[in-house]
MMTF fields as JSON, N, C-alpha, C and O atoms, coordinates in Angstrom:
{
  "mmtfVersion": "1.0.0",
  "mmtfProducer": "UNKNOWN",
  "numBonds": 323,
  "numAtoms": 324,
  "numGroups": 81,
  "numChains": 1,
  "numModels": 1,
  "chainsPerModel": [1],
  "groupsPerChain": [81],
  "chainIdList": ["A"],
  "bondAtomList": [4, 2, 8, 6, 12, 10, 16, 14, 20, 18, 24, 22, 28, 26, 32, 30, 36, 34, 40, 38, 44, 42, 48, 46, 52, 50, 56, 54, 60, 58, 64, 62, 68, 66, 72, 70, 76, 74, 80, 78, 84, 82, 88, 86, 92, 90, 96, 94, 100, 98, 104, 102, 108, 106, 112, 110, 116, 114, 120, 118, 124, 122, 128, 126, 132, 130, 136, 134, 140, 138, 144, 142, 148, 146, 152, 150, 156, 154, 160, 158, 164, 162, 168, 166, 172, 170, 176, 174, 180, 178, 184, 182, 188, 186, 192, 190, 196, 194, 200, 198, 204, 202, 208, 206, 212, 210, 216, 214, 220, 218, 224, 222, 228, 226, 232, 230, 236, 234, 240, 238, 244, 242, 248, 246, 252, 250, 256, 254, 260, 258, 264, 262, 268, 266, 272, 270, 276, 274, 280, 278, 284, 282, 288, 286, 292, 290, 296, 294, 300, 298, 304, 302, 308, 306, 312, 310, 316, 314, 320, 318],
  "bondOrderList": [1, 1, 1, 1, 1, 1, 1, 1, 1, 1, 1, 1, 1, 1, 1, 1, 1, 1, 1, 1, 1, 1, 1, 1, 1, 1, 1, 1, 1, 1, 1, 1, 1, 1, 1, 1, 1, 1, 1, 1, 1, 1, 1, 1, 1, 1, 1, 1, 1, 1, 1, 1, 1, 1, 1, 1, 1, 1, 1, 1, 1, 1, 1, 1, 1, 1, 1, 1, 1, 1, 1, 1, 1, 1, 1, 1, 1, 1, 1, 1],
  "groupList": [{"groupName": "UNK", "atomNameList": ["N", "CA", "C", "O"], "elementList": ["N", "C", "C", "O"], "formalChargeList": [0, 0, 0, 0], "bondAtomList": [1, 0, 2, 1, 3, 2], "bondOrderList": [1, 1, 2], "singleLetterCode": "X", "chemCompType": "L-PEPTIDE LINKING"}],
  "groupTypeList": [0, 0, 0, 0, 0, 0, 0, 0, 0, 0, 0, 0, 0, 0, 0, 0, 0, 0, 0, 0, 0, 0, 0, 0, 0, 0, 0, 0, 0, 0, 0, 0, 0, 0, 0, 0, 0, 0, 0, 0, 0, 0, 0, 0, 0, 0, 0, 0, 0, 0, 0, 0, 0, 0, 0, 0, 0, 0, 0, 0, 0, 0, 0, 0, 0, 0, 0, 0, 0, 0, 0, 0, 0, 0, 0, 0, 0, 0, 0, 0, 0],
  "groupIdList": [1, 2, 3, 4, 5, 6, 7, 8, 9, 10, 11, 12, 13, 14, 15, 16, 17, 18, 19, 20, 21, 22, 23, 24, 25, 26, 27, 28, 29, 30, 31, 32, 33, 34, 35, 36, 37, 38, 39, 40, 41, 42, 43, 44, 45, 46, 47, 48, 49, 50, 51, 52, 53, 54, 55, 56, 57, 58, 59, 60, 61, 62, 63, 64, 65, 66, 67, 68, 69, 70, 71, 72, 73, 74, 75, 76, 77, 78, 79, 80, 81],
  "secStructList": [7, 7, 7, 2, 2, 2, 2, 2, 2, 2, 2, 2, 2, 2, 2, 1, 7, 2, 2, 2, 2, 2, 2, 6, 6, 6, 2, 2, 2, 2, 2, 2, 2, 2, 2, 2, 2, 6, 6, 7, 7, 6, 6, 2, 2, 2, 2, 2, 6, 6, 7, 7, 7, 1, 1, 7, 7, 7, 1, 1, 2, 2, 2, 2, 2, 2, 2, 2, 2, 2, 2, 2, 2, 1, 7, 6, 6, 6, 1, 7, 7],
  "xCoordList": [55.567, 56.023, 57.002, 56.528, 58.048, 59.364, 58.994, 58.695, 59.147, 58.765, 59.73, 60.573, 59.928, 60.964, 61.744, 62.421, 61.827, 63.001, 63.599, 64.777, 62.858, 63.744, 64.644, 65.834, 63.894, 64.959, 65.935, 67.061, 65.623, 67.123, 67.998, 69.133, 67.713, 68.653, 69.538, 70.638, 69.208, 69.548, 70.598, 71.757, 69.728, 70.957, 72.332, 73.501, 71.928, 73.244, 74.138, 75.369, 73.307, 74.368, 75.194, 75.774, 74.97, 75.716, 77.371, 78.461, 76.73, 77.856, 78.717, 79.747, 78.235, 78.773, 79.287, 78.803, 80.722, 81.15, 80.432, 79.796, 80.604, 79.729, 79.692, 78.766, 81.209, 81.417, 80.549, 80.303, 80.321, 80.015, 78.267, 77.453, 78.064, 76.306, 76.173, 75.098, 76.837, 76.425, 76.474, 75.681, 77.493, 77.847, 76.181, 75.405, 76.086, 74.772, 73.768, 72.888, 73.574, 72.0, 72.12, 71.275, 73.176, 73.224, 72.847, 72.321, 73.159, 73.106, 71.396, 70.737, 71.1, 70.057, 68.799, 67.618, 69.228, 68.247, 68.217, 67.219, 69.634, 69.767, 68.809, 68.15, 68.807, 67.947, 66.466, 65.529, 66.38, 64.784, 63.765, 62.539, 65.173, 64.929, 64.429, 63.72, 65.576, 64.836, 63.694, 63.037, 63.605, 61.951, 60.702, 59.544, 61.143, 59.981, 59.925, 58.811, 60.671, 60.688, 59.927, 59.361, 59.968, 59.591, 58.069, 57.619, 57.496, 56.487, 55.94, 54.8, 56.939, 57.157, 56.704, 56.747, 56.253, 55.941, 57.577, 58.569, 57.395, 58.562, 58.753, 59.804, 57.753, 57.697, 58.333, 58.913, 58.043, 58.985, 60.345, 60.996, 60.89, 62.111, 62.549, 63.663, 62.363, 62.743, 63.003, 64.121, 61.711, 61.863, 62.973, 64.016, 62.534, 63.917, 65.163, 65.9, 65.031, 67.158, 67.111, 68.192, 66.132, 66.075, 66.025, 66.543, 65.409, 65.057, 63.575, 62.66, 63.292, 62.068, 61.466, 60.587, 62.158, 61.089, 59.697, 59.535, 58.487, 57.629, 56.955, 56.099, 57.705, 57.038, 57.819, 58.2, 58.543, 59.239, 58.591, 58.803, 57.623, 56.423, 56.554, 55.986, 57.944, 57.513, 57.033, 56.86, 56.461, 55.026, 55.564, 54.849, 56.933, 57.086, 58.528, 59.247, 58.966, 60.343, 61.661, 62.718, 61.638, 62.545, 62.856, 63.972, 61.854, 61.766, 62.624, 63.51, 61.956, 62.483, 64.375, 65.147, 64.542, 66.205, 66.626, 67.713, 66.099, 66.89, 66.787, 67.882, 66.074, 65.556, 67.028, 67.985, 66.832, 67.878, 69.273, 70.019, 69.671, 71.002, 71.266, 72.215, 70.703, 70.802, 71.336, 72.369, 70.881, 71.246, 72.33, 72.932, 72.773, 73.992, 75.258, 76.434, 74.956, 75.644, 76.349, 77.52, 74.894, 75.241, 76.288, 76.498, 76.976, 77.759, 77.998, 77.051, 78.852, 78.345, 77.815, 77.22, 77.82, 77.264, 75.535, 74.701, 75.33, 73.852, 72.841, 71.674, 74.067, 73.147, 72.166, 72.372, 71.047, 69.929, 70.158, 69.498, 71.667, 71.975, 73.265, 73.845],
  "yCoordList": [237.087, 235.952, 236.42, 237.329, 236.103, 235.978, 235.504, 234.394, 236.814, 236.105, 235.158, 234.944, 234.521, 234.089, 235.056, 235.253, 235.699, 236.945, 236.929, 236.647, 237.191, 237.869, 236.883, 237.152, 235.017, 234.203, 234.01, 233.859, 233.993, 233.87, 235.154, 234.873, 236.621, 237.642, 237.228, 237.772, 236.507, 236.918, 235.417, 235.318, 234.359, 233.339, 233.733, 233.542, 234.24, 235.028, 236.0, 235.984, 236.883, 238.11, 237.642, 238.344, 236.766, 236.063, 235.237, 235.098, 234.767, 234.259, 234.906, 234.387, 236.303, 237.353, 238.573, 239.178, 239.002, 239.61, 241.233, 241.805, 241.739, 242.999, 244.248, 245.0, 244.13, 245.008, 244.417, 245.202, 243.181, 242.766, 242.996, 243.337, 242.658, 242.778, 244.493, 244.691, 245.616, 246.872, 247.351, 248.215, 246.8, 246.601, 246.308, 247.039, 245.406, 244.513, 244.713, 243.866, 245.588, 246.217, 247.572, 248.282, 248.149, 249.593, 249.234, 249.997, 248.26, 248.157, 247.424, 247.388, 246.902, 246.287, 247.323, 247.128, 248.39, 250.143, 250.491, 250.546, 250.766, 251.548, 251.08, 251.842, 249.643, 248.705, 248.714, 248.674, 248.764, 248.611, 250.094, 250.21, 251.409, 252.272, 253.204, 254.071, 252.057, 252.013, 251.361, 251.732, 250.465, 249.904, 250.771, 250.764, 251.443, 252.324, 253.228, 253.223, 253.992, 254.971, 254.96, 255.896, 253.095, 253.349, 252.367, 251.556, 252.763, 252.129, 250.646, 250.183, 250.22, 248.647, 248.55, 249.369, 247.084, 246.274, 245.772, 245.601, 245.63, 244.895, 243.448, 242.984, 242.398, 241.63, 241.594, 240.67, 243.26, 243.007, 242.837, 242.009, 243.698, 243.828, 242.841, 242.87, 241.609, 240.574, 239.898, 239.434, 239.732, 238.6, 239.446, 239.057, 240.264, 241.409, 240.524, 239.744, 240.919, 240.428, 238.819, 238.309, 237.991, 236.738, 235.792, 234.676, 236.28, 235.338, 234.838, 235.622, 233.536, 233.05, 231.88, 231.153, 231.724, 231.099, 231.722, 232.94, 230.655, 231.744, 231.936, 232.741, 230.8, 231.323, 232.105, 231.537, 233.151, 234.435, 235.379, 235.32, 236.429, 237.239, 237.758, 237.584, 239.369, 240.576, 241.276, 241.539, 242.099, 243.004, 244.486, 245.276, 244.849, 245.806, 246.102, 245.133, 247.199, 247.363, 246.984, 246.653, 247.019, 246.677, 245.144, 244.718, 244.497, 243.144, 242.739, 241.912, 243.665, 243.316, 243.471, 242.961, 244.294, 244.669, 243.583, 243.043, 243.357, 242.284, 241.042, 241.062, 240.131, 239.121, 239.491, 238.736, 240.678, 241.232, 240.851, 240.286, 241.098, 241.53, 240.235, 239.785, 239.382, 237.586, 237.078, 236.436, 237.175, 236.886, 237.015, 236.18, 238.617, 239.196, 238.539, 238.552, 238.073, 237.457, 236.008, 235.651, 235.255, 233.877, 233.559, 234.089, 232.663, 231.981, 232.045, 232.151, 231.989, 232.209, 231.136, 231.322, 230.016, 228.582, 228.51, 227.771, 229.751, 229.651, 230.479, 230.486, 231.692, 232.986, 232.802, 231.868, 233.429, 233.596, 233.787, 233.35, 234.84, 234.972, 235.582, 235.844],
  "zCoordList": [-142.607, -143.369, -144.448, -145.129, -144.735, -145.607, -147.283, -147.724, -147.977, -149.311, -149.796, -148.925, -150.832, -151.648, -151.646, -150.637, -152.49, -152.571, -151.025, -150.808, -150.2, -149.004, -148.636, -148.476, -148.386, -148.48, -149.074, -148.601, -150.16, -151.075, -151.321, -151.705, -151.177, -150.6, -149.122, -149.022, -148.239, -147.209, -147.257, -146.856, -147.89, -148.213, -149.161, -148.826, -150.232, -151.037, -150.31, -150.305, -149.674, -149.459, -147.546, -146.718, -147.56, -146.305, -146.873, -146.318, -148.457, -148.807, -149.679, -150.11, -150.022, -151.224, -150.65, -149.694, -151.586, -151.442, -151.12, -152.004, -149.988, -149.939, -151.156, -151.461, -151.76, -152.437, -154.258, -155.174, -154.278, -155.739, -155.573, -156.431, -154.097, -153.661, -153.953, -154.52, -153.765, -153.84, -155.087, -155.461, -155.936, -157.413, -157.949, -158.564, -157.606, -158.441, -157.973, -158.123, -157.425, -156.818, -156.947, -156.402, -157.682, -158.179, -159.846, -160.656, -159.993, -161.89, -162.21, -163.249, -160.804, -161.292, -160.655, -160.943, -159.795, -159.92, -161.295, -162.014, -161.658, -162.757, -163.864, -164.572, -163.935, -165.297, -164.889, -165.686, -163.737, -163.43, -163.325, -163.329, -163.206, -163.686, -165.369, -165.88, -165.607, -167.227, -167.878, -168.851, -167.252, -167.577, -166.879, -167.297, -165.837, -165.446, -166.45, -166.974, -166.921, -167.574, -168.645, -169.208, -169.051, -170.477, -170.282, -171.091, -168.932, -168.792, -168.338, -168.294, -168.093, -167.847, -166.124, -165.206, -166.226, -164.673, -164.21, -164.917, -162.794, -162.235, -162.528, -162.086, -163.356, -163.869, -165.103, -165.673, -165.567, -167.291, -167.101, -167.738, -166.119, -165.834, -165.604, -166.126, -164.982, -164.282, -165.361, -165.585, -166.372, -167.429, -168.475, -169.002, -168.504, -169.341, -169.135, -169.738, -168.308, -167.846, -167.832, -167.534, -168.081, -168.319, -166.999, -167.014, -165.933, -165.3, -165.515, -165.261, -165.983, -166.321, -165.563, -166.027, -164.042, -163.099, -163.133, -163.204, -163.067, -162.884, -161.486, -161.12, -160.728, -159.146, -158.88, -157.857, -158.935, -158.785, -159.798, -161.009, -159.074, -159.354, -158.696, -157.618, -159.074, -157.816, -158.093, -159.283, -156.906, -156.738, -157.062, -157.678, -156.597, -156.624, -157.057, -157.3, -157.165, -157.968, -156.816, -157.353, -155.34, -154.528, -154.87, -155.167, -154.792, -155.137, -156.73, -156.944, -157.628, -158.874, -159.101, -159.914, -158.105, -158.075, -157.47, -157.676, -156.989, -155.513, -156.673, -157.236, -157.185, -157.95, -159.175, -159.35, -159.784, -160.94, -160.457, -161.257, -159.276, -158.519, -158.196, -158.838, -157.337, -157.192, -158.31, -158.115, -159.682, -160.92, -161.481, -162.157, -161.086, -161.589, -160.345, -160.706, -159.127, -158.687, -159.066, -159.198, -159.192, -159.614, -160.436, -161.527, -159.903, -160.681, -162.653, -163.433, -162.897, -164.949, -165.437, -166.498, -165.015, -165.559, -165.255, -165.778, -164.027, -163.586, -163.645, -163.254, -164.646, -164.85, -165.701, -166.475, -165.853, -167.08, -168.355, -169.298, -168.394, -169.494, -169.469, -170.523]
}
């Protein structure tokens, strides 16, 4: 079964530029790398960067990039922040 995340990755990166999708899933390692470091859940990270749906609850850090990177795609009128 297909989480959220996986749906809405696979809806975005069908309509996104390949080169802005590799962009934004290198910056959103790099950030979710820094919250490990400093002890943080893949939940902090998420709400970190200001996404505050709360039925979007990932389990693990692949998830939390992908959720980060969707964001950094969106449109500027629809970003979190």
């Amino acid at each position: 079964m297909q989480t959220q995340v996986q749906t809405q990755t696979e809806t975005y990166t069908h309509v996104l530029n390949p080169v802005k999708w590799d962009d934004a899933i290198g910056l959103a390692n790099r950030y979710c790398k820094t919250i490990v470091n400093k002890g943080g859940a893949p939940i902090e990270a998420v709400r970190g960067y200001g996404v505050t749906d709360e039925s979007i609850a990932p389990t693990d850090w692949d998830n939390a990039a992908q959720i980060i990177a969707l964001a950094m795609c969106k449109p500027a009128h629809q970003r979190p922040c």
